[in-house]
C-alpha positions as CSV (number, residue, x, y, z in Angstrom):
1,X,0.9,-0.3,38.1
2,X,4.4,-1.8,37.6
3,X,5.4,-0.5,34.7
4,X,3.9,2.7,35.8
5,X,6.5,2.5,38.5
6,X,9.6,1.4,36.2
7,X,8.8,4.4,33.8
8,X,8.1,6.5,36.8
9,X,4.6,8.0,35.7
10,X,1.4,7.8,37.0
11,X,-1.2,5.3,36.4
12,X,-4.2,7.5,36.3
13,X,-6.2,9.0,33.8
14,X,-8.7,8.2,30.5
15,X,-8.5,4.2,30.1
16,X,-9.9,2.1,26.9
17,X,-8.9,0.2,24.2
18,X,-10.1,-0.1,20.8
19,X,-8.6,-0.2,17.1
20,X,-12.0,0.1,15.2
21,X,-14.4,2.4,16.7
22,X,-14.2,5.6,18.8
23,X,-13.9,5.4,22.7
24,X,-17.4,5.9,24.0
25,X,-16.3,8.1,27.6
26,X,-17.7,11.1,28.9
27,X,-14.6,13.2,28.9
28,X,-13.9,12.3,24.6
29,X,-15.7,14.4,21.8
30,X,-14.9,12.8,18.8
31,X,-15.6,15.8,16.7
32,X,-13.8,18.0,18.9
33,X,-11.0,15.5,18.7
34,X,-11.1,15.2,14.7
35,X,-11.1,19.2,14.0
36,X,-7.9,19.1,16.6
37,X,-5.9,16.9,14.6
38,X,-7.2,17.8,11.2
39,X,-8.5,21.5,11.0
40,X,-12.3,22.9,11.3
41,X,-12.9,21.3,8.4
42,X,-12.2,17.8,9.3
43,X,-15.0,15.2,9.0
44,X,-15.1,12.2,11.7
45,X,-16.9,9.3,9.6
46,X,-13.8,10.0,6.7
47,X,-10.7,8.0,7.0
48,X,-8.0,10.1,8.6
49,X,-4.9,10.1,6.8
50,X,-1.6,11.8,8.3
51,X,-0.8,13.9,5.1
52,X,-4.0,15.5,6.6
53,X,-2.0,16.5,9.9
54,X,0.0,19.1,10.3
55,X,3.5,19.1,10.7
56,X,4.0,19.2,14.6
57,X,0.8,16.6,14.8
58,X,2.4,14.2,12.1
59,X,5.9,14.2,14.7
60,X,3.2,13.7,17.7
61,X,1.8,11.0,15.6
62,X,5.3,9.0,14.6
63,X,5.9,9.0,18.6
64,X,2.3,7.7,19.1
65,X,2.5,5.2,16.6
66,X,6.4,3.6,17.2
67,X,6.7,4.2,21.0
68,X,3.0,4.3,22.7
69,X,1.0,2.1,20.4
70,X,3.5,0.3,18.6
71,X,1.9,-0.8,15.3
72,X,2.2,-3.1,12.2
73,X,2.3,-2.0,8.5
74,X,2.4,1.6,7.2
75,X,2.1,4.9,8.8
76,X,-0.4,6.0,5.9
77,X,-3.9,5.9,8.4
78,X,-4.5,7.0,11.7
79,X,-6.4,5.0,13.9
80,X,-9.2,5.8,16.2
81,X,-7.1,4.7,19.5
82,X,-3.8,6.9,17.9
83,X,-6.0,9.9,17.7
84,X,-7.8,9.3,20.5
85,X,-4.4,9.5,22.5
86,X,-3.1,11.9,20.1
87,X,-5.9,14.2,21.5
88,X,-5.1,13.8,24.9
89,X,-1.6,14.4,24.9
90,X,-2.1,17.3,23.1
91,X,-5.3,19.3,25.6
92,X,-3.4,17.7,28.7
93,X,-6.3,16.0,29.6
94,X,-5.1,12.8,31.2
95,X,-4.7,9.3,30.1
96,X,-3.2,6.0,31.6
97,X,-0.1,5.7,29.3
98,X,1.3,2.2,31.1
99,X,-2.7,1.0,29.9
100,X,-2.1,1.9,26.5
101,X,1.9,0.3,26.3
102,X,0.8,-3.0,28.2
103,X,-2.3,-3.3,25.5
Protein backbone atom coordinates (compact mmCIF):
# COMPACT_ATOMS: atom_id res chain seq x y z
CA UNK A 1 0.00 0.00 0.00
CA UNK A 2 2.96 2.34 0.30
CA UNK A 3 4.22 2.38 -2.83
CA UNK A 4 0.71 2.50 -4.04
CA UNK A 5 0.61 5.82 -2.20
CA UNK A 6 4.19 7.17 -3.54
CA UNK A 7 3.11 6.37 -7.18
CA UNK A 8 -0.31 7.61 -6.39
CA UNK A 9 -2.39 4.59 -7.84
CA UNK A 10 -4.59 2.34 -6.37
CA UNK A 11 -3.87 -0.90 -4.74
CA UNK A 12 -6.72 -2.93 -6.02
CA UNK A 13 -7.31 -5.19 -8.59
CA UNK A 14 -6.20 -8.98 -10.11
CA UNK A 15 -3.19 -10.12 -7.75
CA UNK A 16 -0.75 -13.23 -8.44
CA UNK A 17 2.55 -14.06 -9.23
CA UNK A 18 4.09 -16.57 -11.29
CA UNK A 19 6.90 -16.89 -14.03
CA UNK A 20 6.13 -20.48 -15.30
CA UNK A 21 2.58 -21.29 -15.51
CA UNK A 22 -0.65 -19.30 -16.20
CA UNK A 23 -2.56 -17.49 -13.22
CA UNK A 24 -5.36 -19.79 -12.25
CA UNK A 25 -8.29 -16.75 -11.30
CA UNK A 26 -11.68 -16.58 -12.29
CA UNK A 27 -11.53 -13.25 -14.08
CA UNK A 28 -8.24 -14.71 -16.57
CA UNK A 29 -8.97 -16.78 -19.84
CA UNK A 30 -5.79 -17.78 -21.02
CA UNK A 31 -7.01 -18.35 -24.52
CA UNK A 32 -8.79 -15.35 -24.59
CA UNK A 33 -5.66 -13.69 -23.37
CA UNK A 34 -3.25 -15.51 -26.09
CA UNK A 35 -5.56 -14.69 -29.28
CA UNK A 36 -5.40 -10.88 -27.66
CA UNK A 37 -1.84 -10.57 -27.85
CA UNK A 38 -1.16 -12.85 -30.83
CA UNK A 39 -4.13 -12.95 -33.33
CA UNK A 40 -7.16 -15.74 -33.66
CA UNK A 41 -4.76 -17.94 -34.56
CA UNK A 42 -2.55 -17.97 -31.63
CA UNK A 43 -2.04 -21.24 -29.69
CA UNK A 44 -1.54 -21.11 -25.67
CA UNK A 45 0.63 -24.40 -25.02
CA UNK A 46 3.30 -22.72 -27.97
CA UNK A 47 5.97 -20.49 -26.74
CA UNK A 48 5.02 -16.86 -27.30
CA UNK A 49 7.56 -14.89 -28.97
CA UNK A 50 7.27 -10.97 -29.46
CA UNK A 51 8.02 -10.95 -33.26
CA UNK A 52 4.57 -12.66 -32.91
CA UNK A 53 3.00 -9.29 -31.41
CA UNK A 54 2.02 -6.65 -33.19
CA UNK A 55 3.55 -3.48 -33.30
CA UNK A 56 1.56 -1.38 -30.57
CA UNK A 57 1.59 -4.82 -28.24
CA UNK A 58 5.52 -5.23 -28.74
CA UNK A 59 5.76 -1.10 -27.34
CA UNK A 60 3.05 -2.39 -24.48
CA UNK A 61 5.36 -5.22 -23.99
CA UNK A 62 9.02 -3.22 -23.73
CA UNK A 63 7.12 -1.05 -20.97
CA UNK A 64 5.93 -4.33 -19.25
CA UNK A 65 9.08 -5.91 -19.45
CA UNK A 66 11.73 -2.75 -18.37
CA UNK A 67 9.33 -0.75 -16.02
CA UNK A 68 6.55 -3.23 -14.44
CA UNK A 69 8.26 -6.49 -14.38
CA UNK A 70 11.76 -5.67 -14.74
CA UNK A 71 13.49 -8.73 -16.12
CA UNK A 72 16.96 -10.42 -16.89
CA UNK A 73 18.31 -11.57 -20.29
CA UNK A 74 16.61 -10.90 -23.70
CA UNK A 75 13.40 -9.55 -24.78
CA UNK A 76 13.04 -12.57 -27.31
CA UNK A 77 10.02 -14.69 -25.03
CA UNK A 78 7.13 -13.48 -23.38
CA UNK A 79 6.28 -14.81 -20.21
CA UNK A 80 3.14 -16.00 -18.76
CA UNK A 81 3.08 -13.13 -15.91
CA UNK A 82 4.07 -10.28 -18.92
CA UNK A 83 1.15 -11.43 -20.86
CA UNK A 84 -0.94 -11.97 -18.18
CA UNK A 85 -0.49 -8.21 -17.34
CA UNK A 86 -0.12 -7.31 -20.78
CA UNK A 87 -3.80 -8.55 -21.08
CA UNK A 88 -5.04 -6.56 -18.45
CA UNK A 89 -3.74 -3.31 -19.24
CA UNK A 90 -4.92 -3.68 -22.53
CA UNK A 91 -9.21 -4.86 -21.66
CA UNK A 92 -8.96 -2.36 -18.55
CA UNK A 93 -9.72 -5.02 -16.45
CA UNK A 94 -7.95 -4.22 -13.21
CA UNK A 95 -4.75 -5.38 -11.65
CA UNK A 96 -2.61 -4.43 -8.45
CA UNK A 97 0.37 -2.80 -10.26
CA UNK A 98 2.43 -1.85 -6.74
CA UNK A 99 1.88 -6.09 -6.34
CA UNK A 100 3.52 -6.82 -9.46
CA UNK A 101 6.64 -3.91 -9.00
CA UNK A 102 7.27 -4.99 -5.21
CA UNK A 103 7.43 -8.83 -6.61
Amino acid sequence: ETLATILGIPHNGAIGWNQRNWLINENFDKEECVKLLFGENADFMQRMYTRNLSLHHRFLYRVVATHILPKAGGFDEVTHMEAHTMYHLITGKNICVPYLIIN
